[in-house]
N, C-alpha and C positions, 0 to 999 in steps of 0.2 A: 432080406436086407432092407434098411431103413433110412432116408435121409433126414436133418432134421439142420433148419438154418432161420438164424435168426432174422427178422426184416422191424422196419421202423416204416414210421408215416408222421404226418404231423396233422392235428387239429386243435385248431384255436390257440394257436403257439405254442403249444406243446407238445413237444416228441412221445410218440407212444410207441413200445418197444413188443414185440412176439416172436413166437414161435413157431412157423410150418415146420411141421412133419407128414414127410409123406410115403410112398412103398416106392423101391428099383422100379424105374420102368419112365417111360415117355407119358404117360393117361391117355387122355383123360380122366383123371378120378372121383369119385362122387368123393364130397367133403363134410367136415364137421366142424362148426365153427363153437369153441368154448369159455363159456360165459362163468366166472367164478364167481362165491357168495361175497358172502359182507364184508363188513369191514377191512383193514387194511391187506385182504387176498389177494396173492400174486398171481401169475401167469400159469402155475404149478399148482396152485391150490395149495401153499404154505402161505404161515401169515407169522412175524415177528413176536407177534401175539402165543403160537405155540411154537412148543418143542418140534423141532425133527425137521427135515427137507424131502422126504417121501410121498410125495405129495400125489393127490389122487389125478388130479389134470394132467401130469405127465404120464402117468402110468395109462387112463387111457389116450392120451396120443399114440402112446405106444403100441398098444395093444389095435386101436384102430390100421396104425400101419400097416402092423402086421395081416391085417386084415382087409388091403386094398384098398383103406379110405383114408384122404388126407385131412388135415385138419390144422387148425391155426386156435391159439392161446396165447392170450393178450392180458400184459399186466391195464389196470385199467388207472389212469391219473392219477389215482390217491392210494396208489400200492405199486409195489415193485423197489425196482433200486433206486430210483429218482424221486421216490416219492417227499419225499423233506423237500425238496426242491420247488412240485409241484405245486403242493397244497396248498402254500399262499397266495398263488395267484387263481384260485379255484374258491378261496371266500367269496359265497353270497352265488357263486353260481352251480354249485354240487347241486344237483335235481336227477326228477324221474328221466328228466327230457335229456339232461346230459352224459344219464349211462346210455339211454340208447343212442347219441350221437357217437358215443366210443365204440358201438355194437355195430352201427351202419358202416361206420370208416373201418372198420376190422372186416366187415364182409365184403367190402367193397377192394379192400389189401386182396385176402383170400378167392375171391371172383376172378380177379385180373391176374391171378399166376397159373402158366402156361399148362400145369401140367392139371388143373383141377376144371371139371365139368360146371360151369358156374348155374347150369340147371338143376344139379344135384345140390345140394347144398342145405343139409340140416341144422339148427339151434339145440345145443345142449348145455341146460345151462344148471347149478345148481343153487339150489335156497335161495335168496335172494336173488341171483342171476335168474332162477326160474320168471320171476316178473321182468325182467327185460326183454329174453324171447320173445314171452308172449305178447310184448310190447310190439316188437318187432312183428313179429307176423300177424298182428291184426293192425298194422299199420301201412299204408300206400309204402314201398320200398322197391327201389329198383332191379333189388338183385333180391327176388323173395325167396325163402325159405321153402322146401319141401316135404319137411316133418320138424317137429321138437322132441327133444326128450327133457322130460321133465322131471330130474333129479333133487328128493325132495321138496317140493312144492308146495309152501303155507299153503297152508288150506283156512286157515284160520287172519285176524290182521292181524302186523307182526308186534302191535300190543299185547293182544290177548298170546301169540310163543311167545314173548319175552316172560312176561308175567308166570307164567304156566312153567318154564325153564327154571324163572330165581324161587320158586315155590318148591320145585324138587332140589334142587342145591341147598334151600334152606332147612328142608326135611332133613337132612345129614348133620345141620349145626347143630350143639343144644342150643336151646331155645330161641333154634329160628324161624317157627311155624309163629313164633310173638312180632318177629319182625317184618310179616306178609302185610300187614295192615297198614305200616310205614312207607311202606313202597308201593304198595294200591292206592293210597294217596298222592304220592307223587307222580304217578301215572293220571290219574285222575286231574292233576292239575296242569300236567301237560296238553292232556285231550283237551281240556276247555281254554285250550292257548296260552297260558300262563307257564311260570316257569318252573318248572320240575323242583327245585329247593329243597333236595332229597335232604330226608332226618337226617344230622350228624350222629346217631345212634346204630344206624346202615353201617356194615361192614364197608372199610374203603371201595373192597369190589364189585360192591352191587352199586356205589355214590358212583363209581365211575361207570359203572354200564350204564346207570341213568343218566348221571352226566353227559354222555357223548352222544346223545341226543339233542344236545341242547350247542351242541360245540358249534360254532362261526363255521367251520370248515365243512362241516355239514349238513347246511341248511340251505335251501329251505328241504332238501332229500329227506332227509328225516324223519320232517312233519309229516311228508307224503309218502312215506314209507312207514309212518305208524299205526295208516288206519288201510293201509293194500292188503288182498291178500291173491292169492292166484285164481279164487272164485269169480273175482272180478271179470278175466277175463277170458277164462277157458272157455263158456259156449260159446264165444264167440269165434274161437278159430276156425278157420277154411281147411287144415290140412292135416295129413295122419299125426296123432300126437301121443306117446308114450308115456305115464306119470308111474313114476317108482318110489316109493316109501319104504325103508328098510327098518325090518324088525329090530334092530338094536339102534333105531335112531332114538338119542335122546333129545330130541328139538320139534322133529315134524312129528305127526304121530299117525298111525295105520288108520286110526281112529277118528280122533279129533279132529285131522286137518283132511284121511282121505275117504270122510265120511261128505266133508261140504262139497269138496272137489268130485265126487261121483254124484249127488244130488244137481249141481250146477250143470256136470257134462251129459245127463240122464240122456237128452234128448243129441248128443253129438255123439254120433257112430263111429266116428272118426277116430275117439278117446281109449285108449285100451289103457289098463290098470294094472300092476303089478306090484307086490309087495315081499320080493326077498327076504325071509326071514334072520337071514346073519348077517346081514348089511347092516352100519352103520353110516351115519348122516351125509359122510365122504363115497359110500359106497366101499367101504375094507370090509375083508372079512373079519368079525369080529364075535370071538365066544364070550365075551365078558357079560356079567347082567347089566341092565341101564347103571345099577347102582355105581357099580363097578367104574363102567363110562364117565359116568357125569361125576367122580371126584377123582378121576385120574388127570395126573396135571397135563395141560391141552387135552384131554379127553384120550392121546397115545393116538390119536388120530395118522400121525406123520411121521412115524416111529421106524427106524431102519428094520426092514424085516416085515414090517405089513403088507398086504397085499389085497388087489382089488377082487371084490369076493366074485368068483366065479361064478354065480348062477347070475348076480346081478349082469357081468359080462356078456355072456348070452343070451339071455335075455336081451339083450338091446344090440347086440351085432346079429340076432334071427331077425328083431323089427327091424335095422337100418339094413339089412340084407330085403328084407319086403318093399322096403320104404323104395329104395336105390334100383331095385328090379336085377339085385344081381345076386351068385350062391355065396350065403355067407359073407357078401361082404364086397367078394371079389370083385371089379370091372372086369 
């Protein structure tokens, strides 16, 4: 049996809303605090942006429960139900600084609830969320972290995934290997500060992925989230750290992004590696090819009936069972 109850907090005048889930019992329990990706992601790891409500953040809360760890998942400002709400009063201050100040006051919710061990206490974050983590535990924090899991993890900065992304999406168009050159341009004139001014010839959806780069509501995060990548800061961390790239991701790659992240951790022993081969980028199982993936609408990511692909699962409840000092999981 599982309990699972919503809490609020507020920072910098606005309500942020989550979700502890935890296992029957009194704990103290080792916990997992969860950090979702980009853009408008919720607390669930759904986004308005795809299809479905199945979302991978609940599912492991869930499965953590089950598994004697508690955990909190946190819509972050510029997602969730309030987010319209939000956003206008977050022009001009969206930054690196400001997810992790939603990431310190979410651990700091989670620390302070009676029934969780605030010693234990792990970062799991994914894609983008993976750079807040790491944010986190290489920074002074008073309620530190004592492992990461690093679900899909740029390896690369997230110019060179983006680009690498609309390259395979445009391989599917006719003739949109002609339109790479339009958009490497507009990348190009973003890098050197200027304004993106994506060709009117760009498919509206690729004008708007580059576009919202350039959005008021997302700056200056953007700029500084076009040239990060998780190399940045992996040798640096102090504590056990978990990095998983799943074979059916079509974003991170086994390769490209966990070729730099094993060069950068060479000398951190701390770093273990794993690469689930039927995982896609949410961590589902998933038999589709990439092709398959990257033109199915939202990717089927959050699709009723998906599920969190089992090897990934254990794989990371044997390390938080290592990490925690307990079997499998359990306190």
């Amino acid at each position: 049996m599982t309990v699972s109850t919503d809490v609020s907090w507020v920072l910098d005048d606005i309500t942020m809303e989550g979700t502890v889930m935890r296992p029957d019992g009194d704990g103290p329990f080792p916990a997992v605090v969860l950090v979702a990706g980009s853009g408008p992601t919720d607390r669930d790891w759904c986004s308005p942006m795809l299809p479905g409500s199945n979302g991978s953040g609940r599912l492991f809360a869930e499965a953590f429960a089950n598994a004697g760890i508690a955990s909190l998942r946190y819509d972050k400002r510029a997602s969730g139900p309030h987010a319209m709400q939000n956003v206008p009063k977050l022009i001009g201050t969206m930054s690196m600084a400001s997810h992790l100040d939603e990431l310190v006051a979410a651990v700091d919710v989670l620390a302070a609830q009676e029934f969780v061990d605030p010693t234990r206490i792990v970062g799991l974050g994914n894609s983008e969320g993976t750079l807040h983590v790491l944010h986190y535990a290489t920074s002074d924090q008073s309620v530190p972290f004592v492992g990461l899991v690093l679900a899909a993890p740029p390896g690369r900065p997230i110019k060179d995934v983006l680009l690498a992304q609309l390259a395979s999406q445009a391989s599917q168009l006719p003739g949109g290997t002609e339109l790479m050159p339009k958009v490497e341009e507009a990348a190009a004139r973003y890098a050197a500060g200027e304004s993106m001014d994506p060709d009117p010839a760009l498919p509206d959806s690729v004008r708007m992925v580059l576009s919202s780069f350039e959005a008021p509501a997302n700056l200056p995060f953007a700029r500084e989230l076009w040239v990060e990548s998780a190399v940045d800061t992996i040798a640096r961390v102090g504590i056990p750290t978990l990095v998983l790239i799943g074979g059916h991701d079509v974003q991170i790659d086994e390769y490209a992004d966990g070729d730099p992240l094993r060069q950068a951790a060479v000398a951190n022993a701390g770093v273990t590696f794993a690469f689930p081969p039927h995982a896609n980028h949410v961590f589902k199982e998933d038999g589709r090819t990439p092709q398959e993936v990257a033109t199915s609408p939202g990717n089927g990511y959050n699709e009723p009936g998906t599920r969190l692909d089992p090897e990934s699962l254990t794989i990371i409840l044997d390390w938080l069972a290592g990490v925690f000092g307990t079997a499998r999981g359990r306190s």
